[in-house]
N, C-alpha and C positions, 0 to 999 in steps of 0.2 A: 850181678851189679848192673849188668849192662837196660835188662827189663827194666830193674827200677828206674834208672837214670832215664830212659825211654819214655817212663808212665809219669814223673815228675815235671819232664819240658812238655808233657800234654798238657798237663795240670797245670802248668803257667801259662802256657798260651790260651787253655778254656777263661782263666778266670780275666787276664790282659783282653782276649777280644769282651769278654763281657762286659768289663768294666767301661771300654769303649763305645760299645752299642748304649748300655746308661748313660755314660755321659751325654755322650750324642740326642741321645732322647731328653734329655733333660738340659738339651741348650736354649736360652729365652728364645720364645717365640714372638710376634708382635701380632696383635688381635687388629682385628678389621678398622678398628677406630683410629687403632696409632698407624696405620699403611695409611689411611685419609687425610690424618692428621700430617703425615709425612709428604704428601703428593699436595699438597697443600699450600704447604711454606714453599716447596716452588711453582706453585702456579702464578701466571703472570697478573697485571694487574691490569686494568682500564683507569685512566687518571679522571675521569669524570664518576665510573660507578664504583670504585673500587676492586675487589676480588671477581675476575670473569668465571663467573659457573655456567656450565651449560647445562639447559633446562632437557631434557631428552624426551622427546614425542611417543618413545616407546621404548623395548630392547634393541642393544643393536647390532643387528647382521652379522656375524663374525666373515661369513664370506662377502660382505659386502664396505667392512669399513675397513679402510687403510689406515695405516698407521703414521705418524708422523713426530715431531721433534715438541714435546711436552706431551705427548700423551701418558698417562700413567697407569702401570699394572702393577700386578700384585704374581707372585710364585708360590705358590702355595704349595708344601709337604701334608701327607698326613697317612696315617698308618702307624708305625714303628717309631714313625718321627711326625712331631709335630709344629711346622714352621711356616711362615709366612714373612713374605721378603717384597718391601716395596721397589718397582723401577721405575724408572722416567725413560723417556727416549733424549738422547742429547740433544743438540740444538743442530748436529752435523747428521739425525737422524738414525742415530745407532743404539745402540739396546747393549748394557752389559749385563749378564745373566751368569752370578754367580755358580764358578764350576763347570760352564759351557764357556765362559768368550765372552769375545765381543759380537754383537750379529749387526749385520746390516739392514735396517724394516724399515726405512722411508720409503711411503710408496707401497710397502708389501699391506694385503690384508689380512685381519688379527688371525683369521684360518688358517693361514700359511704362516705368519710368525710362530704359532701354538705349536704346531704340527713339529717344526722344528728343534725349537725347544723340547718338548718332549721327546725328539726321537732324541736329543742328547743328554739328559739326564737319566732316562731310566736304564742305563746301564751302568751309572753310576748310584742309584738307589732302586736294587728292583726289586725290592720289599716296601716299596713305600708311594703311594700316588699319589701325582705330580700332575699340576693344573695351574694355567697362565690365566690371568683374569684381568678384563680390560676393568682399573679400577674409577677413571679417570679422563672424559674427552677433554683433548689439546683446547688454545685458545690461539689467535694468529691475526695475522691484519689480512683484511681487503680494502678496495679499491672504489670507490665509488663516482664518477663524471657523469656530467652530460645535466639533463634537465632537473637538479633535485638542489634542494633548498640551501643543502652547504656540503657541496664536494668535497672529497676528503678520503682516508685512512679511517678505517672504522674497528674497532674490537671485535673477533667473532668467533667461533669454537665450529668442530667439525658435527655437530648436533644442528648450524643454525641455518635456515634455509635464505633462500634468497630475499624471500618478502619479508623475514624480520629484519633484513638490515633497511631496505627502501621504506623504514618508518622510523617515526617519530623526527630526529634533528634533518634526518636524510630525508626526509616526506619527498612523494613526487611532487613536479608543479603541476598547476591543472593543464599546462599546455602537452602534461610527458606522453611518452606513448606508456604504456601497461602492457602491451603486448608483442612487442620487440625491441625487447631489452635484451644487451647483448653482454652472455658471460664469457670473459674470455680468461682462456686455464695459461697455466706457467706454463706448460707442453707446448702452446701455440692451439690447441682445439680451442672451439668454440660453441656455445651452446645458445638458444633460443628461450629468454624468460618470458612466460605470460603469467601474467598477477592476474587477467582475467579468467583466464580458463581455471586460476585456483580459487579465486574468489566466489564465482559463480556453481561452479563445475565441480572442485573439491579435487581436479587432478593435478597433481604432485609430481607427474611429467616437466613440466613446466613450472616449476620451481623447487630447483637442485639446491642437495648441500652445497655449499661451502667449500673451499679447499686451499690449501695455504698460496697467499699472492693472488688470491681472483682479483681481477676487476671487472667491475659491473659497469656497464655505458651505457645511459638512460638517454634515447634519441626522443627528437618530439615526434607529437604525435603524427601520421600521415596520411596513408589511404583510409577509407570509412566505408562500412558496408549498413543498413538500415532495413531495419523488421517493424511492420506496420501491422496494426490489424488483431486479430486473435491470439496472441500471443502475451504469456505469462510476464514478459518483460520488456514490451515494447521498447521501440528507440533506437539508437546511434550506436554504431561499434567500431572499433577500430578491426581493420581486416590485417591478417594476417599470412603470409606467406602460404599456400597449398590448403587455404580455407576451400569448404564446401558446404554447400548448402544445409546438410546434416549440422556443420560446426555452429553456422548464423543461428537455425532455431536453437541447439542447444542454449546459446549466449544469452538468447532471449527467453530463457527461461521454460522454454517447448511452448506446446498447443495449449491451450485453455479447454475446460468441457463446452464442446458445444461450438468448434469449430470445423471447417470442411475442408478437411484437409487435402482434397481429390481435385481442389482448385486453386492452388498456390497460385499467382504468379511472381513471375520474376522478370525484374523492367531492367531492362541494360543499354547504356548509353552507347549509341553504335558514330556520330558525330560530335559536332558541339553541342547540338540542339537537339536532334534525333536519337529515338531510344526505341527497341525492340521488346517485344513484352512476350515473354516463353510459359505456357503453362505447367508446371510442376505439380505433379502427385508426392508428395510427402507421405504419404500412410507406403507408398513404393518405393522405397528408397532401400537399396540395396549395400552391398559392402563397398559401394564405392561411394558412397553418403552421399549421391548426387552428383551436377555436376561443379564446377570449381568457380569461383569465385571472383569477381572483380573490382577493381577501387569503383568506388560508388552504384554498385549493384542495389536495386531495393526488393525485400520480399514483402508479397502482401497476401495476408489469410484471411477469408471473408469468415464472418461467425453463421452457423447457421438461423434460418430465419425464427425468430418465437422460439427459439431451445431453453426450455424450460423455466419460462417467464411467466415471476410469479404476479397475479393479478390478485389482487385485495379490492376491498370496500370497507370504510369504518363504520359502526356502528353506533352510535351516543346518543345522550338523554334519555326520555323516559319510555326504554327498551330493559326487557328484563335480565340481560346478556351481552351488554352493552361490549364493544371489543372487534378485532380485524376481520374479517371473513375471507375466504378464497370462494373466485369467482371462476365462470370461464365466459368470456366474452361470448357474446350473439347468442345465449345460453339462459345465463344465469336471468331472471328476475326479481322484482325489489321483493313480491310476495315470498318467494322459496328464501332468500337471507332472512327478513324479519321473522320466517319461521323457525329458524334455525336458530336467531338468537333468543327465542325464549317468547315472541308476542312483544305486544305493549303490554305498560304497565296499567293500572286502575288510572294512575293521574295524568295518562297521556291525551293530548287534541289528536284523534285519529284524523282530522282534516285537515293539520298543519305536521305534516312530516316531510320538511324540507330536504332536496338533493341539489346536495353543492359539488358541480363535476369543475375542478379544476383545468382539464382540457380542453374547456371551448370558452376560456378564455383566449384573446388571441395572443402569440408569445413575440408580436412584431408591432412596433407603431405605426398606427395607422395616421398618417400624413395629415389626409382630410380630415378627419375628424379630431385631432388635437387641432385645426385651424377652429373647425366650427364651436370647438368647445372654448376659446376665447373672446368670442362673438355674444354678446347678447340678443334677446329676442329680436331687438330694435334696427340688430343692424344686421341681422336675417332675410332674405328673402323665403314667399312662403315654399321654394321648393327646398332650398338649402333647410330649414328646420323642419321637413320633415324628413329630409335626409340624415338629418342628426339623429334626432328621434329614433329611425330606424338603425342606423349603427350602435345606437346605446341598448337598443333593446337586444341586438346580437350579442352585445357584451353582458349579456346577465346571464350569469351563472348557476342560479339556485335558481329551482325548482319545487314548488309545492302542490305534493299530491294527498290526496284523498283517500286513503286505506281503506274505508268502507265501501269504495267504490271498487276494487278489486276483483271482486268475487264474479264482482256480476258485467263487467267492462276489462277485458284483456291492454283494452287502448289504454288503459288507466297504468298497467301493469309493466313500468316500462323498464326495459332492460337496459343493465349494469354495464359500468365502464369502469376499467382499469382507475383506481383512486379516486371513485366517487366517495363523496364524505355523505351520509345518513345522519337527519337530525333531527328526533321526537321530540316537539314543542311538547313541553306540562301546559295542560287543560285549563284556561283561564276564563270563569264563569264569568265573565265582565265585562260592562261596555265603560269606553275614557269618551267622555264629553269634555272639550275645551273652547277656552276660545271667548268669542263675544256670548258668553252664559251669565248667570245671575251667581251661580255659585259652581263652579268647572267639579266635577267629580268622578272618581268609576263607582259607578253605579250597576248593580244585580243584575246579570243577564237573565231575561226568561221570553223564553219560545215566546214569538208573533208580535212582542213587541214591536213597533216602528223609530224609525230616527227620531221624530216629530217627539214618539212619547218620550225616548229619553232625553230632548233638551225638556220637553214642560217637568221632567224628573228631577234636571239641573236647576229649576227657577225661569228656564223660557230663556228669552230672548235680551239682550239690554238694548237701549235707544241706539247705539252706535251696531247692530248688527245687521249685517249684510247675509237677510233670511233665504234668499234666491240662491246663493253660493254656498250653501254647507257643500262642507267634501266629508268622508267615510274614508277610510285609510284600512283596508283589510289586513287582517293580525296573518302572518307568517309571509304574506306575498307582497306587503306594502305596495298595494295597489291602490292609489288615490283615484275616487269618482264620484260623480256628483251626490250626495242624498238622495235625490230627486230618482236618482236610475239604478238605484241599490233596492234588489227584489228582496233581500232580506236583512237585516242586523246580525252579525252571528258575534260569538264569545270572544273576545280579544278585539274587534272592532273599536278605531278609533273615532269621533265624528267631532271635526271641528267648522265653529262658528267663525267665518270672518269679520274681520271691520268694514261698516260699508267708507268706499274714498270719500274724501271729501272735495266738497266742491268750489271751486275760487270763484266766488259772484262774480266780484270785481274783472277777473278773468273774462267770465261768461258775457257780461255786462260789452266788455271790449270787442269781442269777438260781433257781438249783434250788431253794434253800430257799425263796426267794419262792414257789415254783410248787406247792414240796408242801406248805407253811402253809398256803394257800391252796386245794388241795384237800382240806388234813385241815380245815379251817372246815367246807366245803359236808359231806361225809359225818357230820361230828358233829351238824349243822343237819338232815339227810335222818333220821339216827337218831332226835334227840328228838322230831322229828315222827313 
C-alpha cells in the first residue's frame, strides 16, 4: 500500500506542476505595439506641439545613456514563456520590475540597469530569457537665457542635442555668441557649446545631449579671430577659449587648391596700434595644431601665383568651329586657334577678322580725358585735341587683322591674351555710296575699281556736293580718310559725299567793308603823318 500511495502523490504533483507551467505559458502577453501604445498614454505632452516624441539620430548606447524619470522599457520573457511587460521610470526615478522590486536608475546607465535586472530574474526563470529594452526616450524641461529670441522652459527628450533647442522660437540673435554657450548640468558641471565647430566641422563634441534641468546661457558675442586670403571660407570668427591655429583654418573651411601654405602669416596686435606679424607653415603643423590664439589675431594665405588659370579666347562667326579655346599666354598665336577651330569658312572677309581684347580697355577713369571729351573742337586748343585724339585711340579695343598675311609676316600673327574675343566678318562683295549722290546705293564690288568710278555708278555728284571732301569709311576698322588718299576701294567700303557749307553773302558782304574801312583808317593816318 505504501508504493502505491508513494506513486499516486508523484502522479499529483507531475500533473499540478504541469498544469502550472501551461498556465504560466499561456498567460497574455502584450506584443510590441500595446508596450508603445502603453508608454504612450504616459508620456508628457508640450502644450504648443503636442505629444513630445524623440526623433533619435541613431541607436542608442546602452553604456552611454542614463536613464531617468519617464523613460520607458519594456521586460521581455521568452522561451517556455512568452511575455512582455511595459515600465516607465517614476517621476522619483525608480524602476519597479515585476518579481525583482523596486530598483533605483536615475542617473544609472541602461547597461547597468539591464545587468541588474537580469542577474535578478534568472533565478527566478532559468528556463526562459530575459531581456530589458529601452522602449521609449524620456521628455524633460531645459533652461534657456541670455541672447536668444524668447527665454524660457523649453520641451526636450534625452535624444535632443543642444542646437535643436537654440532653434526656431529660441533662434540666437545675431549679436549671440555660437561658440560659448554655456551648458550648465543639475550636478553643478559645466560644459562648452559650439554651434560652430558643429555646423561647420560636423563635431558633436561641442554639442551634448540634453539632460533633465540643463540650462543653456547664450552670452553675446566677444573676442574675434579672422582668416583672409586662400581659404575655403574666408572671414570673421568668433575665437574660442584654447583655439589654435589648426582650429581658425579648420572654421574657415581649410586651404583652397592652389594655395602656399609654407607662407601663412599671422598678424597680432602687440599695442593699441602696433602688431607683430609671425610666419607660419601650416602644411607643419604638428599635434599641437600650432600655436594658440588671440582676440583679434588675423591669418593670411597667399594663393599661389597662375595656379592653374584657365586662359580661353572665343571664337565666332564665319569660323568653321566657331566656340572657346584654351590658350597659353606669350605662346599661343591667332594662326595656331583659327587652326584649331576648323579654318574660315567659304563666306568669310579673310581681311576683316576683328580682335576685341577686353583688357586694354582702361578699368579706371581717366580724369583728363572725360574733361576733354566735354569740350568741343572749338573750345580746344590745337594741343589738347590731339591729346584727345591720342587718349581715344588708346582706348580702342578691336583690332583688325589680315589672315592672308599670316603666312608670310609673323608681325601679322599676333599673340593671344587671356579673353580675347575673335570675330570673322562674312564677305561682303560691296561698296555703300552715300551722301550728296544722284541715287545713294551698294553697288558691286570689282577689283580696281576707283572711288571716283562708284560715285559716277551712283548718278555722280548733285549741285550741293562737296567733291574735294569724300571720306571712305573702311569696312571692319571704321577707319575714316579722305577718297583722295585711299590707294584702293576694298569690299565693305563705305564712301560718302558731303554737302558743300553754305555761304552767308550777307555775312561775307559785312566782313569786306569792315576790312577795307579799316584799312582806308590806317592809309589816311600814314598820310596825315
Amino acid at each position: 500500500m505504501s508504493r502505491r500511495f508513494v506513486s499516486l502523490v508523484l502522479s499529483v504533483l507531475l500533473v499540478a506542476l504541469s498544469g502550472a507551467s501551461v498556465a504560466r505559458a499561456q498567460e497574455p502577453s502584450a506584443n510590441s505595439e500595446q508596450v508603445r501604445e502603453a508608454l504612450q498614454r504616459t508620456a508628457p505632452r508640450d502644450e504648443r506641439t503636442g505629444p513630445v516624441v524623440a526623433v533619435l539620430a541613431g541607436p542608442v548606447d546602452p553604456k552611454a545613456y542614463r536613464l531617468g524619470p519617464g523613460d520607458g522599457l519594456s521586460l521581455e520573457l521568452s522561451g517556455r514563456i512568452e511575455r512582455q511587460t511595459p515600465l516607465l521610470v517614476d517621476a522619483e526615478g525608480r524602476l519597479r520590475v515585476p518579481e525583482a522590486g523596486v530598483l533605483a536608475v536615475a542617473g544609472r546607465t541602461l547597461a547597468e540597469v539591464r545587468a541588474d535586472v537580469l542577474a535578478r530574474l534568472r533565478p527566478i526563470y532559468p528556463s526562459a530569457q530575459v531581456d530589458l529594452r529601452l522602449v521609449s526616450v524620456r521628455s524633460f524641461k531645459v533652461y534657456v537665457a541670455g541672447q536668444v529670441e524668447t527665454p524660457g522652459a523649453v520641451q526636450a527628450s534625452a535624444a535632443t542635442r543642444a542646437s535643436e533647442v537654440l532653434a526656431g522660437a529660441l533662434a540666437l540673435r545675431a549679436e549671440a555668441s555660437r561658440r560659448n554657450i554655456e551648458l550648465r548640468r543639475r550636478d553643478g558641471s559645466k560644459l562648452r557649446v559650439d554651434l560652430d565647430a558643429f555646423s561647420f566641422l560636423g563635431r558633436t563634441d561641442g554639442n551634448p545631449y540634453l539632460e533633465d534641468g540643463d540650462v543653456l546661457i547664450v552670452p553675446p558675442r566677444g573676442e574675434r579671430l579672422f582668416a583672409y586670403g586662400a581659404f575655403a571660407r574666408p572671414g570673421e570668427f568668433e575665437r574660442a577659449e584654447g583655439d589654435r591655429v589648426a582650429d581658425l583654418v579648420d572654421l574657415a573651411g581649410g586651404l583652397r587648391p592652389g594655395s602656399d601654405p609654407s607662407s601663412a602669416r599671422l598678424v597680432r596686435f602687440v599695442g593699441d596700434s602696433r602688431f607683430d606679424t609671425t610666419v607660419v607653415d601650416l602644411s607643419g603643423l604638428g599635434t599641437d595644431r600650432g600655436p594658440e590664439l588671440e582676440h583679434q589675431d588675423r591669418l593670411y594665405v597667399r594663393e599661389l601665383p597662375d595656379y592653374r588659370r584657365a586662359r580661353n579666347v572665343t571664337v565666332s562667326g564665319e569660323i568653321r568651329l566657331p566656340g572657346v579655346y584654351a590658350i597659353a599666354e606669350g605662346t599661343d598665336r591667332l594662326s595656331r586657334v583659327l587652326a584649331e577651330a576648323g579654318g574660315l569658312t567659304d563666306a568669310a572677309a579673310p581681311d576683316r577678322v576683328l580682335i576685341f581684347r577686353p583688357s586694354a580697355v582702361p578699368s579706371q577713369g581717366d580724369i583728363e580725358f572725360e574733361r576733354l571729351s566735354r569740350l568741343s573742337r572749338s573750345e580746344m586748343t590745337d594741343n589738347e585735341y590731339q591729346t584727345f585724339k591720342t587718349k581715344l585711340a588708346s582706348r580702342q579695343a578691336a583690332y583688325v587683322v589680315d589672315v592672308r598675311k599670316l603666312a608670310n609676316d609673323t608681325e601679322y600673327d599676333i599673340l593671344l591674351k587671356d579673353s580675347d574675343l575673335i570675330l570673322i566678318d562674312r564677305s561682303m562683295q560691296a561698296v555703300r555710296v552715300a551722301g550728296e549722290v544722284q541715287r545713294p546705293s551698294l553697288l558691286e564690288f570689282e577689283a580696281g575699281r576707283s572711288g571716283r568710278d562708284y560715285i559716277k555708278l551712283a548718278g555722280g555728284f548733285t549741285r550741293r556736293a562737296d567733291d574735294d571732301k569724300v571720306r571712305l569709311t573702311r569696312a571692319g576698322t571704321n577707319q575714316t580718310i579722305l577718297l583722295a588718299e585711299a590707294d584702293e576701294v576694298r569690299p565693305g567700303d563705305f564712301i560718302w559725299v558731303p554737302e558743300k557749307k553754305e555761304v552767308d553773302f550777307w555775312g561775307v558782304f559785312k566782313d569786306v567793308i569792315l576790312v577795307a574801312g579799316s584799312v582806308a583808317t590806317i592809309i589816311i593816318l600814314i598820310r596825315d603823318n
